[in-house]
LUMMI-931937 format. One record per residue (C-alpha): x, y, z; residue in one letter; residue number from 0. Coordinates in nm, 3 decimals. Layout:
BEGIN
<r X="X" Y="Y" Z="Z" pator="A" lumza="NUM"/>
...
END
This chain:
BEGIN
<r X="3.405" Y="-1.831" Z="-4.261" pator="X" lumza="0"/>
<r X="3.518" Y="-1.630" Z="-3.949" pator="X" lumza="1"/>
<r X="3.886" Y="-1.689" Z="-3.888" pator="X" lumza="2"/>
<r X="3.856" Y="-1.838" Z="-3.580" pator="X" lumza="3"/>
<r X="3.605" Y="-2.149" Z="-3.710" pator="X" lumza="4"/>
<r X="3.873" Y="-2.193" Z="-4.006" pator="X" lumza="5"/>
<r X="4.155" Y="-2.205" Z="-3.732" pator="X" lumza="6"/>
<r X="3.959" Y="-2.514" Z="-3.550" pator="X" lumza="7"/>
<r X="3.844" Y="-2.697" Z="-3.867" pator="X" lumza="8"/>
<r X="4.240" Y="-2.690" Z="-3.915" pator="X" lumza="9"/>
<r X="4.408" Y="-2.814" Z="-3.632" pator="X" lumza="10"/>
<r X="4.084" Y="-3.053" Z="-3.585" pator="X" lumza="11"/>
<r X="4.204" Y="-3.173" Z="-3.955" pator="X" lumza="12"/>
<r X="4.573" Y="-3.223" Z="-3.845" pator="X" lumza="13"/>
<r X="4.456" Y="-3.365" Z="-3.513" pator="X" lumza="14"/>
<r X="4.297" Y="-3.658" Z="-3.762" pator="X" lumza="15"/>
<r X="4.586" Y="-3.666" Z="-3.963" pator="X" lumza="16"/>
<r X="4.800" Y="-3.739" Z="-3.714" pator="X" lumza="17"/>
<r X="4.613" Y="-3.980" Z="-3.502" pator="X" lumza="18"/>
<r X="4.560" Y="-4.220" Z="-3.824" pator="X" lumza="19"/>
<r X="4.915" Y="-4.187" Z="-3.924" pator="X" lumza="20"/>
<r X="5.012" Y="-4.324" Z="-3.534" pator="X" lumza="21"/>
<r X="4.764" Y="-4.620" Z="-3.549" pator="X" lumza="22"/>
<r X="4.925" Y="-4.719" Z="-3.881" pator="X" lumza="23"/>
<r X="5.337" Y="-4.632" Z="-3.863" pator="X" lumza="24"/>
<r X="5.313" Y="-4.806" Z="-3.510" pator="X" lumza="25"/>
<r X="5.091" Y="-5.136" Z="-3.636" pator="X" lumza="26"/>
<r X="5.316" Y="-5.108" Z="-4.001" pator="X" lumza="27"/>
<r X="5.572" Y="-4.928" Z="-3.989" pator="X" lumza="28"/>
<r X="5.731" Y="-4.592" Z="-4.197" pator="X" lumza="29"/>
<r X="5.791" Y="-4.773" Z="-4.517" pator="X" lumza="30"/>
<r X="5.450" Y="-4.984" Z="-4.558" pator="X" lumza="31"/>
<r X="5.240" Y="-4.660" Z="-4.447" pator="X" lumza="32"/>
<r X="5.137" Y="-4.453" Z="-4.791" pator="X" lumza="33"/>
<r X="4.975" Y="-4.075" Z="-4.733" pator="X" lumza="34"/>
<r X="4.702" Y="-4.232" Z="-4.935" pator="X" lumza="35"/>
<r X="4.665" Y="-4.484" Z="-4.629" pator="X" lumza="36"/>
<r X="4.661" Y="-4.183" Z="-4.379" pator="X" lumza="37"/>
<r X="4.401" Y="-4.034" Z="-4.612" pator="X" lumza="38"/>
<r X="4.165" Y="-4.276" Z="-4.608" pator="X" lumza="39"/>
<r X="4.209" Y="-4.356" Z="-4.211" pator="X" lumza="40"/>
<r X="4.196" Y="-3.993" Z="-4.163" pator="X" lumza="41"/>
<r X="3.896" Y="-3.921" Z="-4.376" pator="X" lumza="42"/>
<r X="4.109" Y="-3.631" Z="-4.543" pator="X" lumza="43"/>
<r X="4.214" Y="-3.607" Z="-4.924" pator="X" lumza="44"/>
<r X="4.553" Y="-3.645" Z="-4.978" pator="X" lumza="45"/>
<r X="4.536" Y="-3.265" Z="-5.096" pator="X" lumza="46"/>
<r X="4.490" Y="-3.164" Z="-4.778" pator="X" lumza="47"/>
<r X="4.669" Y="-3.384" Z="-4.591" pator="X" lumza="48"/>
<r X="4.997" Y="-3.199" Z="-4.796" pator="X" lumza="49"/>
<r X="4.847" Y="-2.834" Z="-4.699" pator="X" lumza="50"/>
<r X="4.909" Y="-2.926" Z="-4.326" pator="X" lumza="51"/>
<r X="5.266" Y="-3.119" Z="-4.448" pator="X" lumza="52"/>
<r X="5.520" Y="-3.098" Z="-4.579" pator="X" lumza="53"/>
<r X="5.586" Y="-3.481" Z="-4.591" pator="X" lumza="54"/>
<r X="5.474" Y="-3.818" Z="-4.461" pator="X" lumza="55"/>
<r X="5.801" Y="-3.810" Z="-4.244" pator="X" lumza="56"/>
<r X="5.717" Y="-3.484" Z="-4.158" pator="X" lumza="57"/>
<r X="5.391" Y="-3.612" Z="-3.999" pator="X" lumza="58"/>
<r X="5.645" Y="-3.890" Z="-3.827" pator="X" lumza="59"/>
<r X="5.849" Y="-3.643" Z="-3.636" pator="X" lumza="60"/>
<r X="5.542" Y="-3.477" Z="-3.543" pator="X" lumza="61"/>
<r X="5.426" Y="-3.736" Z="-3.348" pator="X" lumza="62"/>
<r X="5.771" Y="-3.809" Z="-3.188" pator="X" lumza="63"/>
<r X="5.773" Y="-3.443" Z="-3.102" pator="X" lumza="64"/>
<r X="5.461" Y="-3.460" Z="-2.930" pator="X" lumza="65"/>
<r X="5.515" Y="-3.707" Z="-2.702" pator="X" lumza="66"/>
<r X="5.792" Y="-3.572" Z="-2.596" pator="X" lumza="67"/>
<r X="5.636" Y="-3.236" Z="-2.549" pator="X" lumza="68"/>
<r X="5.376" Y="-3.405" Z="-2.342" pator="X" lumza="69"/>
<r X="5.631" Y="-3.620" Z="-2.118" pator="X" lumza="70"/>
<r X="5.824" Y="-3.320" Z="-2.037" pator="X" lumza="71"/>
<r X="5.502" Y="-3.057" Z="-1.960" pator="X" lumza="72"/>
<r X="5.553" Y="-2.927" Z="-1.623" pator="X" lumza="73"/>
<r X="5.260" Y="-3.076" Z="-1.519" pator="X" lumza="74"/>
<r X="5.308" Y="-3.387" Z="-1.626" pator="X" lumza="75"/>
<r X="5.341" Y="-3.616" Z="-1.315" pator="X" lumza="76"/>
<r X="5.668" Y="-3.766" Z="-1.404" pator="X" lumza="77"/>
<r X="5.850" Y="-3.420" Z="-1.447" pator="X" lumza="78"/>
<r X="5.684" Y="-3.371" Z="-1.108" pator="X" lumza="79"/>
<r X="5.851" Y="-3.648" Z="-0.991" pator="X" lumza="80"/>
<r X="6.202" Y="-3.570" Z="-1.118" pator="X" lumza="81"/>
<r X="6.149" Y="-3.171" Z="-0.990" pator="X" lumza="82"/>
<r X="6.184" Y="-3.298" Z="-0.651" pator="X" lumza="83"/>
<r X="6.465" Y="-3.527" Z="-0.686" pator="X" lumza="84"/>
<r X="6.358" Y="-3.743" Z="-0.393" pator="X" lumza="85"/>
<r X="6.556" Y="-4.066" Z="-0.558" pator="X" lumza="86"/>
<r X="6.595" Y="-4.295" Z="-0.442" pator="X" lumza="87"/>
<r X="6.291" Y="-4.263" Z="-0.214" pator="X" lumza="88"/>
<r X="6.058" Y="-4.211" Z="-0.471" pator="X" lumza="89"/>
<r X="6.114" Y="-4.550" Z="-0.638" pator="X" lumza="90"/>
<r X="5.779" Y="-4.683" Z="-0.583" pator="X" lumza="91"/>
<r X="5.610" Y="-4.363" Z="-0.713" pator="X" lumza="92"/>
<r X="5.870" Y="-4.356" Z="-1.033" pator="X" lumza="93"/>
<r X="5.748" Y="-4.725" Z="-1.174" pator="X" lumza="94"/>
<r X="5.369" Y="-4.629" Z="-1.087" pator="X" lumza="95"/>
<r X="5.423" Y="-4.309" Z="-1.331" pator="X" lumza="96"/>
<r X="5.624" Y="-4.507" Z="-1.559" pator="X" lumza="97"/>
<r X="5.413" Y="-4.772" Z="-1.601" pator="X" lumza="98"/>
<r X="5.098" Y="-4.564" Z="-1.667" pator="X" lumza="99"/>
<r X="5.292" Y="-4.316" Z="-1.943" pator="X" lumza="100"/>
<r X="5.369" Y="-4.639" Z="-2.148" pator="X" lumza="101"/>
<r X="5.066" Y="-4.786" Z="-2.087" pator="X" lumza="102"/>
<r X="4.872" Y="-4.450" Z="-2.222" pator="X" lumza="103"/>
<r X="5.190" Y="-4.406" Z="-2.487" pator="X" lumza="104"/>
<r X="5.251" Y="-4.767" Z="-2.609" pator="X" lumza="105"/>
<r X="5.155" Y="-4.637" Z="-2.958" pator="X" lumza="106"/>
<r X="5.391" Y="-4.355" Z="-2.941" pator="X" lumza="107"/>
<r X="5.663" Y="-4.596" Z="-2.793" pator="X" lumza="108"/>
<r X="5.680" Y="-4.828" Z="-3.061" pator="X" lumza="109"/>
<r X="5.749" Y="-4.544" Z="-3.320" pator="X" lumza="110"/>
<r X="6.089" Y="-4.547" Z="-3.095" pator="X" lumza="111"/>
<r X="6.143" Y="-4.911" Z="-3.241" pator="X" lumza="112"/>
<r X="6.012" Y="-4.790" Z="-3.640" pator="X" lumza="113"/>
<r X="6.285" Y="-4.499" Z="-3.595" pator="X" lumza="114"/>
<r X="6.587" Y="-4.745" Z="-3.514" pator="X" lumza="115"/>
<r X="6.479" Y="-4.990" Z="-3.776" pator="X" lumza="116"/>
<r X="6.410" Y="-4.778" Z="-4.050" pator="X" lumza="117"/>
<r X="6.579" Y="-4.488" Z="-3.984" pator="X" lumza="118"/>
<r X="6.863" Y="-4.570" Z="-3.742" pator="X" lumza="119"/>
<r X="6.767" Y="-4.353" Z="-3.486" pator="X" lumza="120"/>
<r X="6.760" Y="-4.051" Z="-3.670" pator="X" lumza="121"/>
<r X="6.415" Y="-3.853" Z="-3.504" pator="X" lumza="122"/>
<r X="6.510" Y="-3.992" Z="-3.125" pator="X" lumza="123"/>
<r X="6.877" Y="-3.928" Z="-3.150" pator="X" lumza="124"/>
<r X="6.908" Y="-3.584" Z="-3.005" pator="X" lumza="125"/>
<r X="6.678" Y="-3.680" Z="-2.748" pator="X" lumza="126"/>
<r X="6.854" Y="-3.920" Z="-2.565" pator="X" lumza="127"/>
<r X="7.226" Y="-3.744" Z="-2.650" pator="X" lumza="128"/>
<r X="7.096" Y="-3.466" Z="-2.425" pator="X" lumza="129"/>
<r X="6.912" Y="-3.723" Z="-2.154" pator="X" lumza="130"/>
<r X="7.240" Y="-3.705" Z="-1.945" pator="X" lumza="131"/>
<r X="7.237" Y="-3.305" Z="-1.904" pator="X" lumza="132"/>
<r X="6.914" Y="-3.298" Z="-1.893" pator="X" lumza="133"/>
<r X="6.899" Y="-3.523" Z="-1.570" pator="X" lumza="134"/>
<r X="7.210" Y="-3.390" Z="-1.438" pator="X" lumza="135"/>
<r X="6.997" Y="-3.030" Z="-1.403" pator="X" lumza="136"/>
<r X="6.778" Y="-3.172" Z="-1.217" pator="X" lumza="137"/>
<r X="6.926" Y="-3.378" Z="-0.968" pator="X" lumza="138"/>
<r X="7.264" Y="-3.311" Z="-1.008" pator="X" lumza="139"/>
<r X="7.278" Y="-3.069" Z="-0.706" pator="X" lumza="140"/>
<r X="7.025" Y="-3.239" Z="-0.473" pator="X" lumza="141"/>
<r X="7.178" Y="-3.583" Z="-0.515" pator="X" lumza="142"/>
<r X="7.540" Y="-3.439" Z="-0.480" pator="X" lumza="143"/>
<r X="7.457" Y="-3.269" Z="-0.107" pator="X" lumza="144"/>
<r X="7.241" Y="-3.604" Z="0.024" pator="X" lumza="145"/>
<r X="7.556" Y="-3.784" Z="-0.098" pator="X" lumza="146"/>
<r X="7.793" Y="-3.527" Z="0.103" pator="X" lumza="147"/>
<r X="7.547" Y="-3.557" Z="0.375" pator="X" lumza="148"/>
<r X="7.625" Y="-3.925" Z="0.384" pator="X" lumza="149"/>
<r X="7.224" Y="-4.036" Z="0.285" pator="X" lumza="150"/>
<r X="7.381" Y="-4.224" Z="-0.014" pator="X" lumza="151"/>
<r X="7.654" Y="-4.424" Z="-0.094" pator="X" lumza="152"/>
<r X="7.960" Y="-4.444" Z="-0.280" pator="X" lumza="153"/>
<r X="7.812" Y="-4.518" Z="-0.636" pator="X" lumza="154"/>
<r X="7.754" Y="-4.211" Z="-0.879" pator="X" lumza="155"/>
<r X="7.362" Y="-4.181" Z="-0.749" pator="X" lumza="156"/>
<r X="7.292" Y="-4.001" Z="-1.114" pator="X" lumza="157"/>
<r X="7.415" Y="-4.273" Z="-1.298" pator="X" lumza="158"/>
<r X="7.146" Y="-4.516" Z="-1.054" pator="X" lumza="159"/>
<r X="6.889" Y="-4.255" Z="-1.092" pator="X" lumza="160"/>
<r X="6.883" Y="-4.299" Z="-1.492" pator="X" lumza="161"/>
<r X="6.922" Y="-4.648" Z="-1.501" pator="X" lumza="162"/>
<r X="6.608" Y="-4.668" Z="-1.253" pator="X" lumza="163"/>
<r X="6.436" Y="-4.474" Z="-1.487" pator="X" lumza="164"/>
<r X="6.541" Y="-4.654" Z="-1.840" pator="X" lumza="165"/>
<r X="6.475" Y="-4.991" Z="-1.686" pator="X" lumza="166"/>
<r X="6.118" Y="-4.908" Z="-1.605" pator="X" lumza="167"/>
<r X="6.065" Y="-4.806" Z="-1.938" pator="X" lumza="168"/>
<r X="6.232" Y="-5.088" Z="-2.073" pator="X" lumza="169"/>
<r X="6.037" Y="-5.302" Z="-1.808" pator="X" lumza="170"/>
<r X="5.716" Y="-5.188" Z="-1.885" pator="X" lumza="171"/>
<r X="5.749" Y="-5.150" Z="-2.259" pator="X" lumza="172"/>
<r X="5.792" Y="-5.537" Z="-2.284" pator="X" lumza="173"/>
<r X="5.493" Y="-5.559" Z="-2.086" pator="X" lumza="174"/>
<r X="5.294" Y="-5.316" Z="-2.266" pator="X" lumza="175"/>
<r X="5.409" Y="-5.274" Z="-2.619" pator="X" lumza="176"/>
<r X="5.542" Y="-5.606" Z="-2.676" pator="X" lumza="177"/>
<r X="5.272" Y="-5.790" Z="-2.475" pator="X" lumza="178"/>
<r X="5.497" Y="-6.031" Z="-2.215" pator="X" lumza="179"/>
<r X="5.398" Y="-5.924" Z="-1.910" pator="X" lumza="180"/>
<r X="5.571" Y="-6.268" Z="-1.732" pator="X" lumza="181"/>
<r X="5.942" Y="-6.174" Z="-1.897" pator="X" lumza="182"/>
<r X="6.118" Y="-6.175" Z="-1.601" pator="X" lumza="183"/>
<r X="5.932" Y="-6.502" Z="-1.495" pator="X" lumza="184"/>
<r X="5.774" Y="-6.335" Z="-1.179" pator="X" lumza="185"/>
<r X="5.465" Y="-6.118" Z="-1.157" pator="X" lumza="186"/>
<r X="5.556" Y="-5.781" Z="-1.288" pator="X" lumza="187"/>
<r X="5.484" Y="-5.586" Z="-0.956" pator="X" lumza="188"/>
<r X="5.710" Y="-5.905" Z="-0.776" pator="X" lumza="189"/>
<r X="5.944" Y="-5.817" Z="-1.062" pator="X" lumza="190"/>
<r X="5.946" Y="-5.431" Z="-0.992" pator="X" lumza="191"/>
<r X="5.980" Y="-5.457" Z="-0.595" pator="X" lumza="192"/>
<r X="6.284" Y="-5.692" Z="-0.694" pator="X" lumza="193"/>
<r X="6.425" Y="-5.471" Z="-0.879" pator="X" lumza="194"/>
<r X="6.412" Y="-5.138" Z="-0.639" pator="X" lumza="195"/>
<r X="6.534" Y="-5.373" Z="-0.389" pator="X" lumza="196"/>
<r X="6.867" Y="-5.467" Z="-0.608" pator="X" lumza="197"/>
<r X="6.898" Y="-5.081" Z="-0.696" pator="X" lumza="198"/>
<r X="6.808" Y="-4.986" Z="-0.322" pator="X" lumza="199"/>
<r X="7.095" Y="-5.240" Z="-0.127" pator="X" lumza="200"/>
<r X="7.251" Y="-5.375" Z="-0.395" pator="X" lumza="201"/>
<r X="7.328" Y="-5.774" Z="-0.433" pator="X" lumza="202"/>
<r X="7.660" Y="-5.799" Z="-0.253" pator="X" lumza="203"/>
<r X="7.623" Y="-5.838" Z="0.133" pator="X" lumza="204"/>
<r X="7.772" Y="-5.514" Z="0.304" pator="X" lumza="205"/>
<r X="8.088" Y="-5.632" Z="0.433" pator="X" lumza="206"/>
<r X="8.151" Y="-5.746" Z="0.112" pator="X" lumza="207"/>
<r X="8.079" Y="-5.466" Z="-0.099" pator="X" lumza="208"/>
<r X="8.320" Y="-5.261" Z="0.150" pator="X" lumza="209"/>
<r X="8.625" Y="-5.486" Z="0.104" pator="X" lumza="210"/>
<r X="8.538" Y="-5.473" Z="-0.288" pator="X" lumza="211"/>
<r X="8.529" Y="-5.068" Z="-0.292" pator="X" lumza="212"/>
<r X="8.852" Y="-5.094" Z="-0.061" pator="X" lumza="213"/>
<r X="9.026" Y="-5.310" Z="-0.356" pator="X" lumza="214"/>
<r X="8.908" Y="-5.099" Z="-0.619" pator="X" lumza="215"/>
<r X="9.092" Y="-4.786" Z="-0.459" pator="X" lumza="216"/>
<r X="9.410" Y="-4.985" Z="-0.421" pator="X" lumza="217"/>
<r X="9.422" Y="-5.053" Z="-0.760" pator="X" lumza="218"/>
END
């Protein structure tokens, strides 16, 4: 068999593997999942399934890894979206991205919750440790001249920009993953406008925010 043909049966093998072993560690978990289980789903002998790896948690940070490889693909429209660091203008266009990845990732989302439960975090750790850096190299220096340049407030506008961001998820995980789409007790889009509107003005009326800030540099 030509090299080439054997190089496609392969990764068309470990494309199976690892689409049967999402299906089943995001519907049951690490634990209850067996390679025989991914065998079966996969239509691959357990043999085989060990020639491509190492380990059943093996296959489990594979997966992790590649959703994160796609979410941060230069193409993707979401690091699109954060390469032009047009926060907080870009709100609207943030959830509509947001809520499409987890829509098209719920599987791959709720092998977030299967890491924290069964293995404390362990495979998403590192991510999220570096998520800080990570958007400070991006919008670190465009958000620090529109604040000099008096376009933003007083806040730290990388601290709003990440919470923007983690709520959406968090937003439209519930909606998505965990099937409540009414968990804020509004519509979700109601529920998303709401919410850029809080980030966008706050909830404090103006005058009052002022004579707040001028208290908190007093003391």
């Amino acid at each position: 068999m030509p090299q080439s043909l054997r190089e496609a049966k392969s990764e068309a093998s470990t494309t199976r593997a690892l689409e049967a072993a999402l299906e089943l560690f995001s519907s049951q978990g690490f634990g209850a999942t067996s390679m025989r289980q991914i065998s079966e789903r996969s239509g691959l002998s357990v043999g085989n399934l060990y020639h491509h790896f190492a380990s059943k948690e093996d296959i489990f940070q594979l997966l992790i890894e590649g959703y994160w490889t796609r979410l941060l693909d230069p193409d993707h429209p979401l690091t699109r979206l954060f390469r032009r660091a047009d926060f907080p203008d870009d709100l609207e266009e943030m959830a509509e991205i947001i809520e499409k990845v987890v829509e098209d990732n719920a599987a791959y989302i709720l092998l977030f919750y299967v890491d924290v439960i069964e293995f404390r975090g362990e495979h998403i750790r590192a991510f999220y440790e570096g998520m800080a850096k990570s958007f400070q190299e991006v919008y670190g220096q465009r958000l620090e001249e529109r604040q000099e340049a008096g376009e933003l407030g007083d806040v730290d506008p990388l601290v709003a920009v990440m919470v923007a961001t983690r709520w959406f998820f968090y937003f439209y995980t519930v909606e998505k993953c965990f099937g409540t789409p009414m968990h804020f007790g509004m519509d979700p889009k109601l529920a998303t406008r709401e919410f850029i509107r809080v980030l966008r003005n706050g909830v404090l009326p103006r005058s009052t925010r002022r004579a707040t800030a001028d208290r908190s540099v007093e003391t």
